[in-house]
C-alpha positions, -999 to 999 in steps of 0.1 A, spaced: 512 -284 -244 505 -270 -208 513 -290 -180 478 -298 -175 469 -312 -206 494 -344 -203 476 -371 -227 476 -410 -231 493 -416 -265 491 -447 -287 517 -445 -318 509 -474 -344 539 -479 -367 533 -508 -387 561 -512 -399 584 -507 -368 607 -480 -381 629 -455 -360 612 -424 -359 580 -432 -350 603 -446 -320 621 -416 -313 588 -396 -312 573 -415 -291 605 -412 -269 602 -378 -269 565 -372 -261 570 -395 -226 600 -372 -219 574 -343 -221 551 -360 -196 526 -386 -220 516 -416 -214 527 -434 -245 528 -467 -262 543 -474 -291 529 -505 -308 544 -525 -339 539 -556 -359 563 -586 -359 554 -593 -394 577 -567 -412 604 -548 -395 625 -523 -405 638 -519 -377 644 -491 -347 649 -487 -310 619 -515 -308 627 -532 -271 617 -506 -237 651 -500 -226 663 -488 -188 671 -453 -198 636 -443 -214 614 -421 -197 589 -432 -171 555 -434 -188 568 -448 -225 564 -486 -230 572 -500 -266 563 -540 -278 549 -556 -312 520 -570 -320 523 -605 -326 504 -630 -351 525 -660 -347 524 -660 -385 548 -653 -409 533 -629 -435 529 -633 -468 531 -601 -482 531 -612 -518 502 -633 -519 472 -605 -522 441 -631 -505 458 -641 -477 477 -609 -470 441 -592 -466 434 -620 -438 461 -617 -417 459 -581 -423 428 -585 -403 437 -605 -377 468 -586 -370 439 -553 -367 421 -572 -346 447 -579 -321 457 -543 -326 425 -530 -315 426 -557 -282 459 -533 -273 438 -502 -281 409 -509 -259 435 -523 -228 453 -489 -228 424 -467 -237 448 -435 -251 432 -403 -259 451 -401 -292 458 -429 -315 486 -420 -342 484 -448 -370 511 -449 -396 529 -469 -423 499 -495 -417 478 -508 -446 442 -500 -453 424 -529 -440 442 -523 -406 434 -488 -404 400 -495 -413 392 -513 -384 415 -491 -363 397 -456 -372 364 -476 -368 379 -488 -328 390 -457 -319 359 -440 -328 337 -463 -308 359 -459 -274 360 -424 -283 395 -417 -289 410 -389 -316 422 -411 -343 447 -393 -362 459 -405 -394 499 -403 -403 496 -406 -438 531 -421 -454 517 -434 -489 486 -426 -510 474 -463 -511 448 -456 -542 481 -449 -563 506 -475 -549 481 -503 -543 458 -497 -569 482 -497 -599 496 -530 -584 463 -544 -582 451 -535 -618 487 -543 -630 483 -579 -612 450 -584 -620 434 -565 -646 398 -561 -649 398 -576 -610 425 -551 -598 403 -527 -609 376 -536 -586 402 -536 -557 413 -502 -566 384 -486 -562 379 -506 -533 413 -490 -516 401 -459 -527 366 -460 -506 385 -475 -475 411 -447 -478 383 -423 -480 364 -436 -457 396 -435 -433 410 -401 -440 375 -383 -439 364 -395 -410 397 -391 -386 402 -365 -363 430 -351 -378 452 -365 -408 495 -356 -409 507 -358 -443 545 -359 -449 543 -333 -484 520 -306 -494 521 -323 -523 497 -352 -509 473 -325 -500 469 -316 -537 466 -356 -548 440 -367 -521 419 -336 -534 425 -349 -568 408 -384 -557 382 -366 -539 396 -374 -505 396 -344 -477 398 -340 -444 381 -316 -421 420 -309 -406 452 -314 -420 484 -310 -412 523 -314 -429 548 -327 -411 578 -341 -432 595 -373 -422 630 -374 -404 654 -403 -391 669 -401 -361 703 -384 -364 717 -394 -328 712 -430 -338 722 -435 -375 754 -416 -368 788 -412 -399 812 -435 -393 847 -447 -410 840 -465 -442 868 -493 -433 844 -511 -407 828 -544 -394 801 -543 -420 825 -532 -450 852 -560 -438 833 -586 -436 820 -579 -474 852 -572 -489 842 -534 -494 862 -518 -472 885 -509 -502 861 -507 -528 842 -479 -545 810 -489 -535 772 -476 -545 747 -489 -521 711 -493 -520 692 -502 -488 657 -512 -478 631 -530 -494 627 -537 -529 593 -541 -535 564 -531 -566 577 -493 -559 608 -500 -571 629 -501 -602 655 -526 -603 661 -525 -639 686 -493 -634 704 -518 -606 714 -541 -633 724 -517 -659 743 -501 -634 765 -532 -627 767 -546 -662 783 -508 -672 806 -508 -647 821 -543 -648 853 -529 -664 858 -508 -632 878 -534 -614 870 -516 -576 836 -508 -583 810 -528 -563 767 -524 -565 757 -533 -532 722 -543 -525 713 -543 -481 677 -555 -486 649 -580 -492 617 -579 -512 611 -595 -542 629 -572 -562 657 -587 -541 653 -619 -546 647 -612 -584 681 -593 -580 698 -629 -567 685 -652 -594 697 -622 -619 730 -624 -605 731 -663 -606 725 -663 -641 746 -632 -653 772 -639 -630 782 -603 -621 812 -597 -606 810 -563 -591 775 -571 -576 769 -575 -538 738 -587 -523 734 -585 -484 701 -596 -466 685 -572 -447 710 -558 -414 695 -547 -381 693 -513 -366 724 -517 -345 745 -523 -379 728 -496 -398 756 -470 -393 782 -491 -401 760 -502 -435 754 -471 -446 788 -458 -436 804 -485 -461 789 -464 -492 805 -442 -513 771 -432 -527 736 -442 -517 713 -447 -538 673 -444 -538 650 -455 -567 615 -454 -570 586 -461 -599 572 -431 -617 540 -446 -612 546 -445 -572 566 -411 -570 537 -385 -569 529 -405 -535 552 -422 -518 588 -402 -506 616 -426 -500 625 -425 -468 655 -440 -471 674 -407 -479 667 -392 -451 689 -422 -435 711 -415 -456 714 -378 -445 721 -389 -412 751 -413 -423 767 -381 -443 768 -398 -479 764 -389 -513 728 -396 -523 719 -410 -560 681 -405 -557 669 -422 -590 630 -407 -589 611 -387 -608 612 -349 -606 579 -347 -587 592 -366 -558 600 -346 -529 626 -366 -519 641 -359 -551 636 -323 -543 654 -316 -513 684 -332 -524 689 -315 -557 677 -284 -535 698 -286 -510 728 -295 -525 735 -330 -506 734 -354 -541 722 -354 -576 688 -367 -588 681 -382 -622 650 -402 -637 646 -440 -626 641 -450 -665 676 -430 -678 701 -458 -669 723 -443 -695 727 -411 -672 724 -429 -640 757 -450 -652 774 -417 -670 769 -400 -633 783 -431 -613 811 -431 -638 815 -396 -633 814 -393 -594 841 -422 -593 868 -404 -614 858 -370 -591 854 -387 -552 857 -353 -537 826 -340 -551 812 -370 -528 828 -361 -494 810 -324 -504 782 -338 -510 783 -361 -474 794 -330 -457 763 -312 -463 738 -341 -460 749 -347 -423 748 -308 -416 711 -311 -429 704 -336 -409 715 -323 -378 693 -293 -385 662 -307 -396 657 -342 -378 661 -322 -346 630 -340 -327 622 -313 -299 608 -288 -329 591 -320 -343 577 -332 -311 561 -295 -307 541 -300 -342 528 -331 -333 517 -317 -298 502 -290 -322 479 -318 -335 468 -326 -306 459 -296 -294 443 -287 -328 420 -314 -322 412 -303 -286 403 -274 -300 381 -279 -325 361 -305 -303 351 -276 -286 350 -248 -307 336 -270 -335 321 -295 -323 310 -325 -346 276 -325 -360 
C-alpha cells in the first residue's frame, strides 16, 4: 500500500497459531499499527509473547477467560464462547483498528465480532479456515440427531449471516468458493489466499535430537502424526497402522497431540498393549522443529465427511521440516492435492488402512524415496511460504475494500 495509507490492524487468531503471527509481523514491519489477539483457551502455538526485536507498532497478547474450556461439552462451550467474544470485542473497541481480520475462531465469536466491528465502523474481514455448516453441523446431527439438526441449520444462518455481511471474506481454496455457493452463502468480495507456516521458524533439523532422545526414537523408523485429534479426524487408520507393523521391530507410530481422539488413542493402547506405539502430549512451538525433525514420515488424516472443507494445515508444517508426508484424505482435499502434485509425499484415502499399511511397509524397505520426498517439500516451502508476496495479498484486501467503499458504496 502507499505510504499514506498506513492502517490500524487487528488480526484475531483464535486459535493462536504461527502464521497468523508472522503476518502480523510483517504488516508492522510495512508501517501498520497491528495487534494480534488470541485466546488462552486453545493454543497451538506460535511466536505468541511481543518480543524486543519486533517492529515498532506490533503488540501481540491473548485474551483471557480464566476458564479452562471445555471444548467437548456443546452447552457450555457455546457460553464461554460468548464470554470469550465479549471480552474480545472490549479489546476491539480499546484499539479501534480500521481492519479487523478474524480467523480460526468459531461462529458464535465471530458473530458478535462482525456485529462489533460493524457498529464502530471498522472493515471486518472474514479469514475463512473451515466451512462450519459442514464440520459442525455433521457433528451436531451425528451427536444429537433430530436436535443437531436444529443446530445445523442454526451454524448455517450465523455463518451466513457472517460471511454476507463482512467487508471482505479470504478463503484458503477456490474450492470453498464453490461449497459456500452450494449452501447459498456469498459474499459481495472474495478473495484466495492459501495458508503457509512459517519456514524461518519450523526449520529441518537432524533426526538424532532432544525430542527424538528423550522418546527413544532417535534410532527408530518412525511415522508421526501431530496436532489435534478431534471429530475431523480418523484414528481408526492409527491403529491399523500399528497393529500391522508390530513385527517391524524398529518401527514406531508416534502420536504429538491431544484431542479426544488422543485420549481415545491412550486408553486403546492401554488395553491392546501396543508395542510400537508412542503417544506424546502436545510440544510447544520452540520444540516443534526438533518434533517434526524426529519423523521419518508425517502423517495427516482427515474425515471424508470434513475434507471438502477443512485443509489440514499440518502439512504445510510439515513442508517446512523437509519430511515425507502421508496425507491420509480424500482426493478432494487440497492438501491432498499439492502433495501428490507436487511430488513432496503420497496421498491415499483415510478409510483404505490396507493401502495406508502396504505404503508404510513399502517406504520402510525404500527410505530414500523419503529423503526425495523431504528434499522437495522443504524447497516448496521455501518458495511458497515466502511471507513478503503474502503480506502484499493481504494489503490487496485492504485496499480492495478501500476501494469499493468509495467506488461502491454500500446501499
Amino acid at each position: 500500500m502507499p505510504n499514506g495509507n498506513r492502517r490500524r490492524v487487528l488480526i484475531h487468531d483464535f486459535g493462536g497459531f504461527a502464521f497468523p503471527a508472522q503476518l502480523g509481523r510483517e504488516l508492522a514491519r510495512r508501517g501498520h499499527e497491528v495487534r494480534v489477539l488470541y485466546a488462552d483457551l486453545d493454543i497451538r502455538g506460535g511466536r505468541l509473547q511481543t518480543e524486543f526485536r519486533d517492529p515498532a507498532g506490533f503488540a501481540i497478547r491473548p485474551v483471557t477467560t480464566g476458564h479452562e474450556f471445555r471444548k467437548n461439552e456443546i452447552f457450555r462451550r457455546a457460553y464461554q464462547e460468548y464470554a470469550y467474544a465479549r471480552l474480545l470485542t472490549d479489546e476491539v473497541a480499546a484499539f479501534a483498528p480500521d481492519y479487523v481480520f478474524n480467523t480460526n475462531a468459531p461462529m458464535i465469536v465471530s458473530w458478535v465480532l462482525r456485529r462489533r466491528a460493524a457498529a464502530a465502523d471498522c472493515a471486518y474481514v472474514h479469514w475463512t479456515q473451515d466451512i462450519h455448516t459442514h464440520t459442525i453441523g455433521y457433528v451436531l446431527e451425528r451427536r444429537l440427531g433430530p436436535v443437531g439438526r436444529l443446530g445445523r441449520r442454526l451454524v448455517r444462518w450465523v455463518e451466513r449471516d457472517v460471511i454476507t455481511k463482512a467487508a471482505s471474506v479470504i478463503v484458503i481454496a477456490g474450492d470453498f468458493e464453490s461449497q459456500l455457493a452450494r449452501l447459498g452463502i456469498c459474499s459481495r468480495s472474495i478473495h484466495v489466499i492459501p495458508n503457509w507456516m512459517p519456514a524461518d521458524e519450523i526449520m529441518p533439523r537432524p533426526k538424532d535430537n532432544e525430542f527424538s532422545r528423550a522418546f527413544g526414537l532417535a534410532g527408530t523408523f518412525n511415522v508421526m502424526y501431530t496436532g489435534m485429534l478431534g471429530h475431523k479426524h480418523e484414528i481408526a487408520p492409527l491403529l491399523a497402522l500399528a497393529e500391522a507393523c508390530e513385527d517391524l521391530e524398529d518401527f514406531r507410530l508416534v502420536v504429538v497431540g491431544r484431542g479426544f481422539g488422543f485420549e481415545r488413542l491412550r486408553q486403546m493402547e492401554g488395553e491392546k498393549a501396543f508395542r510400537n506405539l508412542v503417544l506424546v502430549e502436545w510440544q510447544g512451538h520452540e520444540r516443534f522443529s526438533n518434533v517434526l525433525a524426529s519423523a521419518d514420515i508425517l502423517l495427516a488424516v482427515i474425515t471424508p465427511d470434513a475434507s471438502p472443507s477443512s485443509v489440514p494445515s499440518k502439512i504445510l508444517a510439515y513442508l517446512c521440516a523437509g519430511r515425507a508426508v502421508l496425507a491420509a484424505v480424500p482426493e478432494d482435499n487440497l492438501g491432498r492435492r499439492l502433495v501428490e502434485e507436487a511430488g513432496l509425499g503420497i496421498g491415499v484415502h483415510p478409510r483404505d488402512s490396507a493401502k495406508i499399511i502396504s505404503l508404510v511397509r513399502h517406504l520402510y524397505e525404500e527410505p530414500t524415496r523419503l529423503v526425495e520426498y523431504g528434499a522437495r517439500a522443504r524447497c516448496y516451502a521455501e518458495t511458497a511460504f515466502e511471507i513478503g508476496p503474502i503480506a502484499d495479498r493481504f494489503e490487496t484486501v485492504m485496499a480492495d475494500i478501500i476501494y469499493r467503499q468509495r467506488v461502491v458504496p454500500d446501499r
